[in-house]
C-alpha positions in Angstrom: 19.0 -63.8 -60.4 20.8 -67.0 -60.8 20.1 -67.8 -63.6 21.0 -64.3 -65.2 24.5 -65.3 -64.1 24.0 -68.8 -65.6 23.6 -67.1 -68.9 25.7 -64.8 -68.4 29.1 -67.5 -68.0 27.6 -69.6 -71.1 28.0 -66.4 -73.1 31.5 -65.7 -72.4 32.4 -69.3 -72.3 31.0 -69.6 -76.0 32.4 -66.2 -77.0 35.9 -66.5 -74.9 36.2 -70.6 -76.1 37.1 -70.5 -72.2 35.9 -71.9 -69.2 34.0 -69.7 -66.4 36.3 -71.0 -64.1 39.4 -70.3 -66.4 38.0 -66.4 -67.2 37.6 -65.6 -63.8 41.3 -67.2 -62.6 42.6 -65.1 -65.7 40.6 -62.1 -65.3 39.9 -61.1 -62.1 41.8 -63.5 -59.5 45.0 -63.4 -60.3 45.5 -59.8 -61.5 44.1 -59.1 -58.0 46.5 -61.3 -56.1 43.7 -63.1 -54.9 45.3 -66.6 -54.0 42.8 -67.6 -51.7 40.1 -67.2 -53.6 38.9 -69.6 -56.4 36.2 -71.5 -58.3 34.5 -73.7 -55.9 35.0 -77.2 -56.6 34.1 -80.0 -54.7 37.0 -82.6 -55.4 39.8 -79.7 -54.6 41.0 -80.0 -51.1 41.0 -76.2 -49.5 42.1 -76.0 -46.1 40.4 -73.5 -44.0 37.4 -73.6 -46.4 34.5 -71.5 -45.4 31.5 -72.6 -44.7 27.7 -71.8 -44.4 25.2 -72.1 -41.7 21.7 -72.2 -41.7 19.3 -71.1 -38.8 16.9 -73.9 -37.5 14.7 -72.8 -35.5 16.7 -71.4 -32.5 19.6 -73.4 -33.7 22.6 -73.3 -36.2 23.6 -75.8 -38.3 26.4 -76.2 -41.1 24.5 -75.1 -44.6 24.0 -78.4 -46.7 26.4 -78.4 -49.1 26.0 -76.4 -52.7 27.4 -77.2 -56.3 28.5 -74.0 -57.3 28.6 -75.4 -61.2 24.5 -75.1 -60.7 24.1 -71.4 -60.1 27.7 -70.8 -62.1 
């Protein structure tokens, strides 16, 4: 559930001194060459960002948009 991985990132930001962002850039994206990847943050401009949809009915729609600091 969410808000496992809520708990989960205060933990190793209290235990690292870290943020969650910073532990997974150290950790896991870069060792992995993963340069298109990242910590979502609103104010950084990604071109080619993905985005969700939602279905509406018999419709699609773009997904409104989600603060990924709420879930972690």
């Amino acid at each position: 559930s969410n808000s496992n991985y809520f708990l989960l990132g205060m933990i190793l930001e209290k235990i690292t001194g870290r943020t969650y962002q910073q532990l997974l850039q150290e950790k896991i994206l870069s060792p992995l060459n993963m340069i298109n990847t990242g910590y979502d943050e609103p104010e950084t401009i990604l071109h080619n960002r993905a985005a969700g949809y939602e279905k509406k009915e018999k419709e699609y729609m773009h997904a409104p948009y989600l603060n990924m600091n709420i879930p972690y």
